[in-house]
Every structure is written in structure tokens, then in C-alpha cells.
N, C-alpha and C positions, 0 to 999 in steps of 0.2 A: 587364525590360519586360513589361508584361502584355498578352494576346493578346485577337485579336477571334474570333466564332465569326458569321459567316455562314450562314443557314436559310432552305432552299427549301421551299414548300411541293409541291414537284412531284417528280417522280422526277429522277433523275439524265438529261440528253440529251434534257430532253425537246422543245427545238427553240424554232422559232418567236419569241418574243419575250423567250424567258429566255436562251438565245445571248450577246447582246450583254451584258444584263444582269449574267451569270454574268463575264465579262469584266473587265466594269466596276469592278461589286465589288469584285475580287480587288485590281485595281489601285488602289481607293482603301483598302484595307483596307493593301496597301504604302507607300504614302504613310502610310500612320499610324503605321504598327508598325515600316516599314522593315525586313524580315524575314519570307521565306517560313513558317519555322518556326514565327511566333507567329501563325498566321493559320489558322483550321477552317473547314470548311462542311459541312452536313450541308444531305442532301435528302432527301424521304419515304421513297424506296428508292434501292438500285443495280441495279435487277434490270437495267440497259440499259448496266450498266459502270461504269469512274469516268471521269465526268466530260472529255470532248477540249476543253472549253471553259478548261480551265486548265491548267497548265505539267504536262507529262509526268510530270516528278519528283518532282510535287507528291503525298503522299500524308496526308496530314490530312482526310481526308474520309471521313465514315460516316453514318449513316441518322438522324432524326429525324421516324417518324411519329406526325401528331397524335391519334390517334386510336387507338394503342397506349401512351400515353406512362402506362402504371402498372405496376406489380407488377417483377422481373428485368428487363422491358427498361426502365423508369424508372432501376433502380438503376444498371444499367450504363454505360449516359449520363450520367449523376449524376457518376458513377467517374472519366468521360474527363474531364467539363465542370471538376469539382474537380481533378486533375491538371493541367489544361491551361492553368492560370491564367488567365484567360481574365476581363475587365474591361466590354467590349461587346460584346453583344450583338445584330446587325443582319437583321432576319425579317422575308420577305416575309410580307403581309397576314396580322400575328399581329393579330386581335380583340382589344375589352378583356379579353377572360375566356378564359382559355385555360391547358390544362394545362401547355402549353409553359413558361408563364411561368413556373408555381411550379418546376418545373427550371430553371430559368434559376438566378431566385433563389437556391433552396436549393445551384445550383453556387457561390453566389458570385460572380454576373454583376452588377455594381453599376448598368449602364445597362443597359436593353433599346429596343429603337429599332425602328417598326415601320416598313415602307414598302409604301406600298399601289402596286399598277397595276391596281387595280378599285374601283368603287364601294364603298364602306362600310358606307352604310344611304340607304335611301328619306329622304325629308324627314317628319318628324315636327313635332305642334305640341302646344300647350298640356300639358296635361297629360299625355299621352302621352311629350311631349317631354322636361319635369321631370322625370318618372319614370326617364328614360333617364342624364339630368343626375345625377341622385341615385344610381347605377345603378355610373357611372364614377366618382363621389367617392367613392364604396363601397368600391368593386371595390381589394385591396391591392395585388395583385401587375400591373397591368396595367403596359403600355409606359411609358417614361416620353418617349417623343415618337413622332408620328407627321407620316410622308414622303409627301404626295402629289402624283400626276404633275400635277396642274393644279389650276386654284381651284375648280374644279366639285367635284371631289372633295373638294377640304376643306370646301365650301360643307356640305355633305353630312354629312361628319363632327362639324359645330359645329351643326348644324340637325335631323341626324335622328339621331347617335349619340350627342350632347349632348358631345363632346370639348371640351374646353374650348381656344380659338380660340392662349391660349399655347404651348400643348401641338405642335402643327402647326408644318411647315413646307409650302412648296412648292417643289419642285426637278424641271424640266421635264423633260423626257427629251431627249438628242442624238443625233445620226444621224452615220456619218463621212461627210463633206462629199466627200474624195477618191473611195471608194468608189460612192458614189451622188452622179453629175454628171452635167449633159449631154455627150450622146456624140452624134456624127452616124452613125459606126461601129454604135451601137444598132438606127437605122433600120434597116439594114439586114440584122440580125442577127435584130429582131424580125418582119419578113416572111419571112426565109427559115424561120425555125422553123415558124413557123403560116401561110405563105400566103398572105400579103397582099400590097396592089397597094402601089406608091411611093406613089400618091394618094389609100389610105385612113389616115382619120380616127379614130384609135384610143383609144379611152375603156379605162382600165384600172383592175382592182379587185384587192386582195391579202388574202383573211382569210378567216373561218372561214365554215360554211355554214350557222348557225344563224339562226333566223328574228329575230331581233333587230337582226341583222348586215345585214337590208335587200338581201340578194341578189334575193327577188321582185321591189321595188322598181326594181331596174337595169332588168331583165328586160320589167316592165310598159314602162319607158320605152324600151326596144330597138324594144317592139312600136308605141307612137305614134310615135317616131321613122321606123320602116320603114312604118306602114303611115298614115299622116296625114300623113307631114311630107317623104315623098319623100326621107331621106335617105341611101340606096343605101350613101355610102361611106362611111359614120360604123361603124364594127364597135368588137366590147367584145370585152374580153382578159379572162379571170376566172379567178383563180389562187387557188388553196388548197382546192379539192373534192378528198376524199379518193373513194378508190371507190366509186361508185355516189350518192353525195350530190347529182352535179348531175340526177339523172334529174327529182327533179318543176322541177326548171325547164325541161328540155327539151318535158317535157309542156306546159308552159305557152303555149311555145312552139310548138304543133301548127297544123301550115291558118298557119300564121302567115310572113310573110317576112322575119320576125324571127331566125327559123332559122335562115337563113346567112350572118346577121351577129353571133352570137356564138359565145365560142369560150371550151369551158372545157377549163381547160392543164392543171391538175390543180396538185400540191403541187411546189413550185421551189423548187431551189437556187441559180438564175441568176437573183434578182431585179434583182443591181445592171446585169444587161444590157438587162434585157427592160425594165425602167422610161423607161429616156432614150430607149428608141424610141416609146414611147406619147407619144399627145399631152395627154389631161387626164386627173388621176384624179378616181373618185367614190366615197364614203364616204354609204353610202344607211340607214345603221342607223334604226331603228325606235322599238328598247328605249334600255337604258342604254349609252352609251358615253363614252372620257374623254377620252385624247392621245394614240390608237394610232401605233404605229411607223412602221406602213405611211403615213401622211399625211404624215411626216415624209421620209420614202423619196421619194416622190414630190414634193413641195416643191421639196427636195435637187437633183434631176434636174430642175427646169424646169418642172414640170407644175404649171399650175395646178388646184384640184382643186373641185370642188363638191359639198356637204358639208350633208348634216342641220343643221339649226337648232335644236343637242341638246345641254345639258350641254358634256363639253369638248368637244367636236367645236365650238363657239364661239370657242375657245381657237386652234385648228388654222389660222385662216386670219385675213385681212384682209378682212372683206369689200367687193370692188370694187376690190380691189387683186392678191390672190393667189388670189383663189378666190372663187365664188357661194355663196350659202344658197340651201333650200328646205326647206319646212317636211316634217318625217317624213312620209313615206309619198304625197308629193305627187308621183307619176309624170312630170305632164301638166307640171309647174314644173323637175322634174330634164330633162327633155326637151328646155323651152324651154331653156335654160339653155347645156346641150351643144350645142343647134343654133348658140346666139349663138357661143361661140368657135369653133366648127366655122367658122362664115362672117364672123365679123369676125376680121382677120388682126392689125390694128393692135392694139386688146383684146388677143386672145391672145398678141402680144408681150410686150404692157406686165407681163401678168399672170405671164408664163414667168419676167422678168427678175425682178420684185419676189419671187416665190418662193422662189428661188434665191437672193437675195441676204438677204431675211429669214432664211432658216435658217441661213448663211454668217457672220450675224452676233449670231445668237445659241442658235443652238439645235443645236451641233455638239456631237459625244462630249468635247471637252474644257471645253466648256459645266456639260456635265452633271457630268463628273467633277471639275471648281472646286464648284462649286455642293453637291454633295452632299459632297465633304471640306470644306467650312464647315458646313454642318449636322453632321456625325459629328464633327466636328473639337472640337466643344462639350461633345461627351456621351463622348468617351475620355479616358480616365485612366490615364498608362504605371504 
């Protein structure tokens, strides 16, 4: 039976949304091979260990950076990928053109298979676009399919990378539904941590602090909220500032009584508790964004969330059903928004339950793990 080789483009541990993913994988990669032994993964480096996201005893696992992949360390990979019989191929965001592939290749890897969890390319047209078309018909050693988290993304990949639309699949991401539920236990867990009243209103955000990610955006609305709209108990919970990242938004917040209603918690490991005590999430991105976890996380628990009117963040909700739109970077519309389920209770019922039960019925980790063993399921060969 021939093996699969699983490629991270990230170091080893490195948290956050590849976690689950790394998991995932392993697990669909079992399902195929049926067999720890016939299974590899390689990530950029190990400088942070090997890998706690996969079985203890698991030891098939060594580096793959793109960006050293020539001369001895090509060869020696060459060495393993050839020894290891090894048949598919499954790489996070491999490009069409990449040195990777020709190692693939030349191990002997008959299917290479790429899976995106980020944008691809901007939208391209006319000639520009051809150009790009003509580019991948070219190109020998590219993937011979590409994985993306939502339609936005592919939208993306046939319109501005010219992939050609066969070539794609779509397979959503899942969240575990038991893990992330409503809890009543939460409430309570999430005031004692950070200080909150039983009858505040608590807006909650989970991700990165780059300016694309729409944290200003929250921030400007904390301040219409506190200071136009009178609404004292409505407080935001904002998780994933690493050291010192949230200072220019506290500045923002200066003279403002905005101040002490947000509350940045820093980087957590107790998401599945702190979520079901919040009441809505919001996803305020700017730039590009697709089917982040974190929306799913929140779903999952109850929340309904209100959400950029961006790419996949379209995808993430129903709108009027589990969630509001507003358009990027619209403070004054995220603000109205929040106040509505803040004060309509019936609303924010309806939208808790349909949340919850949208993700419960299709967008769970075993969702995603059917879904994506029928696409690989296509392209392996024992």
C-alpha cells in the first residue's frame, strides 16, 4: 500500500488554526491508508519540537522548507520522499509554480493536491487574466487539484489565478459542535475571568491584530456605541493581541468612555469557555478574508455574529437569520447592528438558535472530514 505525505507550510506547533487542521489531516490520511506507518508530514521546520497535535508515537515527520528546497537539502528529501513510497501528495497553499512540486514529482508522488485556507490571487481580467490562464496550462509540475475553504476562494482561483474551474474543489471547514456549545456555566466563567456585570452585553472577537482583520473597526464602534448611543452595558471581549499589539487601539480609545468597555484578554487557550458566555460575535475585516474558524466557533455556541459584507465572510452567515451584514469599515452600521440584538431579545433568540443549529447540521469536524476524504479519496492510489 502506498503512502500519503502531508506539507505544512508553517513550522511545526505553530497554533491557532493549523491545530485542528493538523488533526484533521492525520485522521483523513488514516482513513485512506489505514496505517500510521504509511502516513508523513513535513513542516517548514521543527525548531518548536515535533508536532503534540499528532499521536505521541508518531514519528514520520521532518522539515520541508520552500525556500531552501535546492542543492543537499533537495537531495535528502528526494532520498526519504523516494524510499517512502509515497503516491499522494496533500500541501497546504502549494502555488502553481513551486519548487516543492518538482520534489514531489521527481519522488515519485503521482497526485499532488493543494489546499488553500487563504486567498489565492486578487481577481484578474482580460488579458491580464489569459495571460495567467496560459501560465497554468504551461506550468508542468503544478497540483493536479486544488482544496478551497469556500466559493469566494475558488471564485478567485478561476478568475484571478486562471485555474481552471475542473481542477477545484470546495470543502468547508468544521468546528466540534460538542466542544464549542452553549453553556450557561460560560456566563459565568466569562465575568469572573474579566469582571463583568450578570447584565452586561458582551460583543466578542478572536484573531489576529493586523489591520485587515478590522480590529479599528470594532473599536471605532465601541466608541459610537459609548458615546452616541448610551450603551453602558454592551462591553467587547477581544482575544488574540499578542504583547503590546493592542496599545494603538487603546490610544484610540483616549478622553473616550469607550475605555472601559473594552477589554483586550490577550492570546487563549480557553476559547471553547469564554465563547458561550459572550453574547454576539463580530468579524469587522477590512482586506481579504475567507471562512475563518473563529466564526464557526462562535456559530457553534449560540452566537450570532455580525460580519463584513466581504468575500467568504458571505459564506459564514445567513443573513437575518444567524447573523447581520455591514458593509467594511462601516463603524456607525456595525454599531447599529449590535445595539439591535443588544435590545431585541426575540431577534436575538431566533438568531442564537438558527446558528447553532446551522452549524450542527452541516458544518461540524465530521462534515469536514466526509467531505474532504471524497475529494482525496479521488486522487489516492494504494
Amino acid at each position: 500500500m502506498s503512502g500519503i505525505l502531508v506539507i505544512f507550510h508553517t513550522p511545526s506547533n505553530a497554533g491557532y488554526a493549523m491545530a485542528p487542521l493538523e488533526r484533521l489531516f492525520f485522521q483523513v490520511a488514516m482513513d485512506l491508508v489505514g496505517r500510521k506507518e504509511k502516513i508523513h508530514f513535513a513542516f517548514k521546520n521543527l525548531d518548536m519540537g515535533m508536532p503534540d497535535t499528532l499521536p505521541t508515537n508518531f514519528s514520520n515527520v521532518f522539515d520541508i522548507d520552500r525556500d531552501k528546497c535546492h542543492g543537499d537539502y533537495y537531495r535528502e528529501r528526494l532520498e526519504y520522499i523516494k524510499s517512502s513510497n509515497i503516491s499522494l501528495a496533500f500541501c497546504f497553499d502549494l502555488q502553481v509554480r513551486s519548487p516543492v512540486c518538482d520534489l514531489l514529482r521527481e519522488g515519485g508522488i503521482k497526485n499532488v493536491v493543494s489546499y488553500w485556507g487563504a486567498g489565492i490571487s486578487g481577481e484578474n481580467r482580460g488579458v491580464r487574466l489569459l495571460m495567467k490562464k496560459v501560465e497554468v496550462l504551461l506550468s508542468r509540475n503544478k497540483p493536479d487539484m486544488f482544496i478551497f475553504e469556500s466559493e469566494a476562494m475558488r471564485y478567485y482561483a478561476i478568475h484571478g489565478r486562471g485555474i481552471a474551474r475542473s481542477n477545484t474543489r470546495v470543502v468547508h471547514t468544521g468546528v466540534d459542535v460538542d466542544k464549542f456549545r452553549p453553556s450557561v456555566e460560560s456566563k459565568g466563567y466569562v465575568r469572573d475571568q474579566f469582571g463583568l456585570h450578570s447584565d452586561d452585553f458582551i460583543v466578542f472577537y478572536s484573531g489576529h491584530m493586523e489591520k485587515r482583520k478590522g480590529v479599528h473597526v470594532i473599536i471605532q464602534a465601541a466608541m459610537e456605541l459609548q458615546e452616541k448611543r448610551c450603551a453602558g452595558k454592551v462591553k467587547f471581549l477581544i482575544c488574540g493581541n499578542r504583547a503590546g499589539e493592542e496599545l494603538p487601539f487603546i490610544e484610540m480609545m483616549e478622553d473616550s468612555p469607550a475605555a472601559n468597555s473594552v477589554i483586550f484578554a490577550g492570546y487563549r487557550t480557553d476559547l471553547d469557555k469564554i465563547i458561550p458566555g459572550c453574547d454576539i460575535g463580530v468579524i469587522a475585516s477590512t482586506g481579504w478574508d475567507s471562512f475563518p474558524m473563529s466564526s464557526l466557533e462562535m456559530a457553534s455556541c449560540g452566537l450570532p455574529i455580525v460580519v463584513s459584507k466581504l468575500q467568504g465572510l458571505k459564506e459564514v452567515i445567513c443573513e437575518g437569520k444567524s447573523g447581520l451584514f455591514f458593509e467594511p469599515g462601516d463603524a456607525p452600521k456595525l454599531a447599529e447592528h449590535i445595539e439591535l440584538l443588544w435590545k431585541d431579545a426575540a431577534l436575538y433568540q431566533d438568531m442564537s438558535e438558527f446558528a447553532r443549529d446551522r452549524i450542527a447540521s452541516a458544518y461540524t469536524v465530521e462534515h469536514h472530514r466526509q467531505n474532504l476524504l471524497s475529494a482525496l479519496g479521488d486522487r489516492y492510489s494504494q
